[in-house]
C-alpha positions as CSV (number, residue, x, y, z in Angstrom):
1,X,102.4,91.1,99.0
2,X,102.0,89.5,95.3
3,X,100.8,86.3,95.9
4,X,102.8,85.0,92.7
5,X,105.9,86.2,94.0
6,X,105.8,85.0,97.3
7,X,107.3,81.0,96.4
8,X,109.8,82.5,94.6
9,X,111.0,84.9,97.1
10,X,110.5,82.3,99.4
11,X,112.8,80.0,98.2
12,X,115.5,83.0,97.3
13,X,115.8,84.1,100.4
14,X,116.7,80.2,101.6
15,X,113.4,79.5,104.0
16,X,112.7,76.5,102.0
17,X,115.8,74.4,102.6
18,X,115.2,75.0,106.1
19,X,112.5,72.8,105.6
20,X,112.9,69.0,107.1
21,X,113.0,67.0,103.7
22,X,110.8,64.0,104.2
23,X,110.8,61.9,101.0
24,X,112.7,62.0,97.8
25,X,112.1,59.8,94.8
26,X,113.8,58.3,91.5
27,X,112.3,56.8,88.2
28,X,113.4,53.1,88.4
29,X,115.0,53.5,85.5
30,X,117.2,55.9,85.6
31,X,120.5,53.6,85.7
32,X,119.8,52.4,82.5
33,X,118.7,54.8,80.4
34,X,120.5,58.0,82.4
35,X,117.5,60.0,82.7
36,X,116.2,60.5,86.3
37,X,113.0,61.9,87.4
38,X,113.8,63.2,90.3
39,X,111.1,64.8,92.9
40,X,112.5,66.2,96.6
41,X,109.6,66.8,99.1
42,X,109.6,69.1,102.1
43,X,107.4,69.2,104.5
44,X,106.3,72.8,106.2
45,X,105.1,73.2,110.0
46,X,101.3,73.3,108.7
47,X,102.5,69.7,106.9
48,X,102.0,71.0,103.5
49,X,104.3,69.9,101.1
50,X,106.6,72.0,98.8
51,X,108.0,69.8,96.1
52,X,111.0,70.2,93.2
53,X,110.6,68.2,90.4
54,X,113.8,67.7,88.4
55,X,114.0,65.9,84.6
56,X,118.0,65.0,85.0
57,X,120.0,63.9,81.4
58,X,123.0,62.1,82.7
59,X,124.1,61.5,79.2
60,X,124.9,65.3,78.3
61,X,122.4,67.8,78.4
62,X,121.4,67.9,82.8
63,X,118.4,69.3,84.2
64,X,116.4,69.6,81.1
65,X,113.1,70.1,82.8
66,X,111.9,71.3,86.3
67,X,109.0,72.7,88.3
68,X,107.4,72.9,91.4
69,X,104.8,72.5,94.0
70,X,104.6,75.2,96.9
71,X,102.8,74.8,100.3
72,X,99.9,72.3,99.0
73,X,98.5,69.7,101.4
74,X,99.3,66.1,100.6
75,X,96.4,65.8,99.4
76,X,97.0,68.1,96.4
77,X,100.1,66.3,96.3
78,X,98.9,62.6,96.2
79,X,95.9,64.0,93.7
80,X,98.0,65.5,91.3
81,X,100.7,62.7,91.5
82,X,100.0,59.6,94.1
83,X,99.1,57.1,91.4
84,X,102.8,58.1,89.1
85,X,104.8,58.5,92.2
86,X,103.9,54.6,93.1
87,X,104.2,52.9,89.4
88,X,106.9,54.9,87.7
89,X,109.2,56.1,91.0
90,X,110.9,54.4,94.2
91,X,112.0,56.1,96.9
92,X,115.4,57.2,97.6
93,X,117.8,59.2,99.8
94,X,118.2,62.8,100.3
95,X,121.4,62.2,99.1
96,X,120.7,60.4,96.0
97,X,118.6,62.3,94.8
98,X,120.5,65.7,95.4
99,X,123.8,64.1,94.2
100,X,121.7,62.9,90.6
101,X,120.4,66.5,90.1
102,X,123.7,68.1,90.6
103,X,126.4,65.0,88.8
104,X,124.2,66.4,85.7
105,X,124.5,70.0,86.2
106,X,128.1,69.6,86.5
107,X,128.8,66.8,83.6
108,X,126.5,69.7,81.5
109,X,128.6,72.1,82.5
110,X,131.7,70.8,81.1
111,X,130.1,71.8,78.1
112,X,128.7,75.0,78.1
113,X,125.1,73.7,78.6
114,X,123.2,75.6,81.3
115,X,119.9,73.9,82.9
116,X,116.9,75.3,82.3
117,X,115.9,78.7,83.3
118,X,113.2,77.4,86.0
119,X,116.1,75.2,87.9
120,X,117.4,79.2,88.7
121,X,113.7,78.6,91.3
122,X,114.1,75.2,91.9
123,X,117.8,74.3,92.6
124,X,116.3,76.1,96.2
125,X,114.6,73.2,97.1
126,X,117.5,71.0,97.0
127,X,120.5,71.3,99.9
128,X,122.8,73.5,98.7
129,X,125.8,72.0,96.7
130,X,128.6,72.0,98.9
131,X,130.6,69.3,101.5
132,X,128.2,69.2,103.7
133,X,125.8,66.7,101.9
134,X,127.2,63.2,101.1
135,X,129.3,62.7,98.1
136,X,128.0,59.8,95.3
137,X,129.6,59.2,92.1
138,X,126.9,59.1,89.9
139,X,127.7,57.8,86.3
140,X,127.5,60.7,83.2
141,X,127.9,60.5,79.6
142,X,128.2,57.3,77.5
143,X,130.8,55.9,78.9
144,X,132.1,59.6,80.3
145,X,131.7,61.3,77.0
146,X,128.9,63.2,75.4
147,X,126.0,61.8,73.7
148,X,123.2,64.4,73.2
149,X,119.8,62.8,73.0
150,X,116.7,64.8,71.1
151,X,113.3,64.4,70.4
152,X,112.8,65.6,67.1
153,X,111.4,69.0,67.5
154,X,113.5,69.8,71.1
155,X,113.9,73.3,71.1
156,X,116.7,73.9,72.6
157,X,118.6,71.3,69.7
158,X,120.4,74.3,67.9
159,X,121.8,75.6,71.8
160,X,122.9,71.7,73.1
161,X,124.7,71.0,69.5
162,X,126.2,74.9,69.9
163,X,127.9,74.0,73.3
164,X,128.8,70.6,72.2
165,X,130.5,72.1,68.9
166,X,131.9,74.9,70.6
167,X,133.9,73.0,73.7
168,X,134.3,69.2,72.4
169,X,134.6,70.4,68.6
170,X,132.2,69.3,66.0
171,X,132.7,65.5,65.7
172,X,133.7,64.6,68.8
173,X,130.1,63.9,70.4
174,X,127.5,61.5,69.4
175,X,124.0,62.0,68.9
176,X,120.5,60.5,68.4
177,X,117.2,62.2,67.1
178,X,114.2,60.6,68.1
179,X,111.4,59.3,65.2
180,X,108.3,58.2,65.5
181,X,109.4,56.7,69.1
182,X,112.6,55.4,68.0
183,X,115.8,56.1,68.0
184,X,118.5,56.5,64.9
185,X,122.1,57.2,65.9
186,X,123.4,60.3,63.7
C-alpha cells in the first residue's frame, strides 16, 4: 500500500471518526476577535494521536486553513505542539469545537466561499455534521453580516471579494486589509 495514501484513505473511508475523541481545544480568543484555532484529537488503540487542526473565520471567509497529524505518539504530539497548546489554547468540548468548525463553513457558505481544499481530508476527523451532535449557536459575521478580513498579500483575496460581490452585491460587505500589522477599514 502507498504509505502517503494510507491517512487519507483512512479517513475517507470513515475509520477515523470511529476513533474515541479525547481532547479538543480553542484559542482563548476566539470570541473576540472571531477566529478560532481549533484542534480535535483522537486517540487510536496503540494511543497514538490523529489530530485536525482547523483555522475557523467566523467573520466571513470559514475554514481558511487546516491540516493534520496521523497516528503519532503523544510525544510527537506534545513535541511539535505541547508548549502552544498550553499558552495560546484551552480546552473545550467535542461539541464546541465541532459546532465552531462547521457555524463557519455554513455562515461561508451563504456566500459562495468554499473552505480550503485540505478541509475536503480533514472535515473526517470531526463527527459528521448532522443531529446527532449537540447544537450551539455560535456567533458569525459582524453583527450577522459579512466582513472579509485580509492580510495584504492573501491569495485567495480576488476568490473571497468574487463570492462576496457575486451573492451580497458589490457594496454590501465590509472589508479590512491588513498593513504592517494593522488594520485599515476599506
Amino acid at each position: 500500500m502507498n504509505k502517503s495514501k494510507s491517512p487519507i484513505r483512512y479517513f475517507k473511508e470513515g475509520r477515523a471518526r470511529k476513533l474515541p475523541v479525547i481532547k479538543c481545544y480553542v484559542s482563548k480568543d476566539w470570541e473576540t476577535t472571531k477566529n478560532a484555532n481549533v484542534i480535535f484529537i483522537r486517540e487510536h488503540v496503540t494511543g497514538h494521536l490523529t489530530v485536525g487542526f482547523y483555522l475557523v473565520d467566523l467573520l466571513c471567509v470559514g475554514v481558511k486553513d487546516s491540516f493534520f497529524f496521523f497516528n503519532k505518539s503523544p510525544l510527537e504530539f506534545d513535541e511539535k505542539m505541547g508548549s502552544r497548546i498550553y499558552s495560546d489554547f484551552k480546552e473545550c468540548s467535542c461539541e464546541l469545537a465541532h459546532n465552531i468548525v462547521w457555524a463557519g463553513v455554513e455562515f461561508a457558505g451563504e456566500f459562495g466561499i468554499e473552505p480550503v481544499k485540505e478541509f475536503g481530508i480533514t472535515k473526517y476527523i470531526l463527527d459528521e455534521d448532522n443531529e446527532n451532535v449537540t447544537l450551539i449557536d455560535i456567533a458569525t459575521g459582524d453583527n450577522g453580516e459579512p466582513l472579509l478580513s485580509l492580510a495584504p498579500n492573501d491569495p485567495r483575496k480576488k476568490y473571497y471579494i468574487d463570492c462576496l460581490n457575486n451573492t451580497v452585491g458589490k457594496g454590501n460587505y465590509h472589508y479590512i486589509v491588513g498593513v504592517d500589522d494593522e488594520f485599515e477599514v476599506i
